[in-house]
C-alpha positions as CSV (number, residue, x, y, z in Angstrom):
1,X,-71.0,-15.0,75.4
2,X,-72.9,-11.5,76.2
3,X,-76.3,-10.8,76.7
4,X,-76.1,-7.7,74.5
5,X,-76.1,-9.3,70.8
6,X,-73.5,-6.5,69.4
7,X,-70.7,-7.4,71.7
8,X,-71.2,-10.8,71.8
9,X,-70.7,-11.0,67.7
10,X,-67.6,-9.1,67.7
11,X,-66.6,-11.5,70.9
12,X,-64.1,-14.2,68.9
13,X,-63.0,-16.7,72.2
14,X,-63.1,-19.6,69.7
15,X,-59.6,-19.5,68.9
16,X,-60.1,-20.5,64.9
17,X,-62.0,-19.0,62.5
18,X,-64.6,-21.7,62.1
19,X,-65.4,-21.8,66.1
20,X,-65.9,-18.3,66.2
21,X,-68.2,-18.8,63.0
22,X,-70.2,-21.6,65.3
23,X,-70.3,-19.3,68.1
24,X,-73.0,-16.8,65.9
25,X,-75.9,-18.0,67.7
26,X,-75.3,-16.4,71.1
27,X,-77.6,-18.3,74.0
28,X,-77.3,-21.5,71.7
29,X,-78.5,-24.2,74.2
30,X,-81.5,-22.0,75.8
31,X,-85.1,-21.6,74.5
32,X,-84.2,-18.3,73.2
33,X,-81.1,-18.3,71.1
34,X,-79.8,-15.2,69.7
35,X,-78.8,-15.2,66.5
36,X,-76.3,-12.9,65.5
37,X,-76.3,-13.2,61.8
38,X,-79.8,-12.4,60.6
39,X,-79.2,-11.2,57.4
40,X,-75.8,-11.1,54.5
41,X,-74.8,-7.6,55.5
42,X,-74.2,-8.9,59.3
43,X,-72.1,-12.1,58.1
44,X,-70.4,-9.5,56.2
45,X,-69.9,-7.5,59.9
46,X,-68.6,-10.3,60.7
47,X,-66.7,-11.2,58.2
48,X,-64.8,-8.2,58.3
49,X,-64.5,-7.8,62.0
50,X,-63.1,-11.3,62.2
51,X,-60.8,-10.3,59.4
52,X,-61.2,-13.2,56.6
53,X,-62.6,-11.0,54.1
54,X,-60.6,-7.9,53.1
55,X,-62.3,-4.3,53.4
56,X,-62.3,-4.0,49.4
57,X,-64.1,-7.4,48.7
58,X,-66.5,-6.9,51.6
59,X,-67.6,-3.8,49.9
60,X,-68.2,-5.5,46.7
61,X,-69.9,-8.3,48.3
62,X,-72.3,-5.4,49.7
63,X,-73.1,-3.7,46.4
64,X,-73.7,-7.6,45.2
65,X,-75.8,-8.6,48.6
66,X,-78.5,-5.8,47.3
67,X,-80.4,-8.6,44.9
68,X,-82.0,-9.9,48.1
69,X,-82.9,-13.3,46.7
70,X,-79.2,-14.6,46.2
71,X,-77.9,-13.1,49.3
72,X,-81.3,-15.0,51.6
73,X,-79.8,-17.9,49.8
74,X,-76.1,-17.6,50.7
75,X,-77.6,-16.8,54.2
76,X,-79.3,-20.1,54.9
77,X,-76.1,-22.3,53.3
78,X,-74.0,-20.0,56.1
79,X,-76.6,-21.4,58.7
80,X,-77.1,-24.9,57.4
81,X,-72.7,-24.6,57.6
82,X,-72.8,-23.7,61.3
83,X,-75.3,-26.4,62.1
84,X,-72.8,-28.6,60.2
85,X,-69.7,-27.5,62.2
86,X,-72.0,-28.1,65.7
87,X,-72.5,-31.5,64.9
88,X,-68.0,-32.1,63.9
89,X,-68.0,-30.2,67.2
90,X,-70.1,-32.3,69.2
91,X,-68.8,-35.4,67.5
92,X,-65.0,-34.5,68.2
93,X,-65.6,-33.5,71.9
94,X,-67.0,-36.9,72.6
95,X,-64.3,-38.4,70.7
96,X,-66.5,-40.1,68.0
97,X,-65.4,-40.0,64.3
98,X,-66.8,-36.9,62.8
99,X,-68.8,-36.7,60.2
100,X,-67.8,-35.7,57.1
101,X,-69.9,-36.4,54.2
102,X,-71.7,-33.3,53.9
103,X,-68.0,-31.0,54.5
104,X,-66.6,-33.1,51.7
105,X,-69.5,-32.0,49.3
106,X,-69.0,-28.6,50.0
107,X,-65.3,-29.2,49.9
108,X,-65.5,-30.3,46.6
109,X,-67.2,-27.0,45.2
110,X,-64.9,-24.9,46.5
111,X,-62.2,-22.9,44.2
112,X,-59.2,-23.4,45.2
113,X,-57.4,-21.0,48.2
114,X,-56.5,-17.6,46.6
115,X,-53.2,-16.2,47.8
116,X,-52.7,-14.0,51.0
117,X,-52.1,-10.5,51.8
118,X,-51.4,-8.2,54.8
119,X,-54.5,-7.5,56.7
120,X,-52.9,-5.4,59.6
121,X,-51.7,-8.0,62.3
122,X,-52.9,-10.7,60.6
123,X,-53.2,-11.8,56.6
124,X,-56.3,-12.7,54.9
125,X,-57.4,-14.6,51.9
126,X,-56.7,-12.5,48.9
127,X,-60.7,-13.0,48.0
128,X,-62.2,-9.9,45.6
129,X,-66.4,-10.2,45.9
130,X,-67.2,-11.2,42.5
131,X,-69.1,-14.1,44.5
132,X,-71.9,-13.9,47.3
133,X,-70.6,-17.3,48.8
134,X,-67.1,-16.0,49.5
135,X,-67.3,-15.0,53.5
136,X,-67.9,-18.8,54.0
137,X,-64.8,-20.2,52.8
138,X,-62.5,-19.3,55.0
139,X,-65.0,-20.3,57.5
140,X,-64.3,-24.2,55.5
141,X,-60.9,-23.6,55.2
142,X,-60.4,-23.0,59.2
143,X,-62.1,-26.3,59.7
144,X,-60.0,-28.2,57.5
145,X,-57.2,-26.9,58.7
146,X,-58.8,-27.9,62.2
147,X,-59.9,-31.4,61.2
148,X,-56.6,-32.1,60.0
149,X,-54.2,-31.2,62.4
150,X,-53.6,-31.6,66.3
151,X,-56.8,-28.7,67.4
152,X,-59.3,-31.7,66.3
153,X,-58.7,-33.2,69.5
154,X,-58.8,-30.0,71.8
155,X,-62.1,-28.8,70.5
156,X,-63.9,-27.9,73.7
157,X,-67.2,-26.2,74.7
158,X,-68.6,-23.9,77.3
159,X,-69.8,-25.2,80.6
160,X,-71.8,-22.1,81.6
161,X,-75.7,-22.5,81.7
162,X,-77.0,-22.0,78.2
163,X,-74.3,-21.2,76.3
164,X,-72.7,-24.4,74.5
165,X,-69.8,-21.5,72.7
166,X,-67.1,-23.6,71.3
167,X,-63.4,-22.8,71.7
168,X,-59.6,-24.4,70.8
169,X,-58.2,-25.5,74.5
170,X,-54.8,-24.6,74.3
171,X,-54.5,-24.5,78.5
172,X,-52.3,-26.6,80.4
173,X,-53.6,-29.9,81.0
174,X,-56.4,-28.9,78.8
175,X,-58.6,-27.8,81.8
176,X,-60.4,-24.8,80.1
177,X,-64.1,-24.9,81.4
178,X,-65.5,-21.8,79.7
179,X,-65.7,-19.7,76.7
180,X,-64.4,-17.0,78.7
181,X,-63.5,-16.9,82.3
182,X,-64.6,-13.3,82.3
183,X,-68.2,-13.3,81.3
184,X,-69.2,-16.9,81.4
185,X,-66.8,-17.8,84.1
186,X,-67.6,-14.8,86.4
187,X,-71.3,-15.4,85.7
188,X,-71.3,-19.1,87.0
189,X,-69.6,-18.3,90.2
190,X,-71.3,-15.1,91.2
191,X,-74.4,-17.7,90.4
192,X,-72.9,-20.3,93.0
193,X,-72.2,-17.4,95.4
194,X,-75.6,-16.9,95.7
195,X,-77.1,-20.6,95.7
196,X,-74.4,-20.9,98.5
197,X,-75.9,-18.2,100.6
198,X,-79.5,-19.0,100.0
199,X,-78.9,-22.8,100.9
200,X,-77.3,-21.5,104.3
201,X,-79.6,-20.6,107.9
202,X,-80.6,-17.4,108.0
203,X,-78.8,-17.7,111.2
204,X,-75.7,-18.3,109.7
205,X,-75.8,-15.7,107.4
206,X,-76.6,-12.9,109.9
């Protein structure tokens, strides 16, 4: 995670769609979360930057998001959504049998997944912004494809202070600690650095 709000929402160290979708409230486990989604046009920033909804349907969804009341709508189901994948998070980290109820509701109102095309490096759902709702379902359809395969048991989450990011831990041994070694990693040891040097004599230090 960041401390400045627009790098940290183009940061993706989840490794799936629907971690990097959890990880939109930068700062989660302090008194002063960030949330990097406060309104539809910044899911759709981050729908597109993430690349699960094609440059064509985002700016459909755009034109759409104007009628303020539907898109505040589609806004709080995102949220309500990311609170839901928290608690499958939390559940499969401590190795308790997620649950699913409310995923399976909104399981069952999804259409079904459109075809794929060529995004650049990548291919995204072939989705074309005649619904508000549509940046979320790839968001469900990573976490399916999580829930149902072999990444449901390497879910892991940042150790650094605060932060609680969520990430795939693909490392050897599965021994990843944080959601980037970089920022959060770099920050904790310059932070034990200097708890080191204040515990020591001044004596010693000099």
């Amino acid at each position: 995670m960041s401390r400045d709000p627009a790098r940290a929402a183009s940061q993706f160290f989840g490794g799936r769609v629907c971690l990097d979708f959890a990880n939109t409230l930068d700062w989660r486990l302090t008194d002063s979360p960030v949330e990097l989604i406060p309104d539809y046009p910044a899911l759709l920033a981050w729908s597109e930057q993430r690349g699960t909804v094609p440059a064509r349907a985002a700016a459909r969804l755009k034109a759409r998001g104007a009628s303020r009341t539907a898109a505040e709508a589609v806004l709080r189901e995102a949220h309500l959504l990311r609170t839901q994948i928290w608690a499958i998070a939390e559940d499969l980290i401590g190795r308790r049998r997620a649950r699913l109820s409310a995923l399976n509701r909104r399981l069952a109102e999804l259409p079904s997944q459109p075809g794929l095309r060529s995004g650049g490096n990548c291919y995204v759902f072939e989705l074309d912004g005649t619904d508000l709702r549509q940046p979320l379902w790839p968001v469900l359809w990573s976490l399916t494809a999580v829930l149902a395969s072999e990444d449901a048991a390497r879910v892991g989450s940042c150790r650094a202070e605060g932060c609680g990011w969520y990430f795939i831990d693909e490392s050897p041994g599965h021994s990843r600690v944080w959601c980037s070694s970089e920022i959060c990693g770099n920050r904790a040891r310059v932070r034990r650095a200097y708890a080191k040097r204040r515990s020591q004599p001044k004596s010693a230090i000099e």
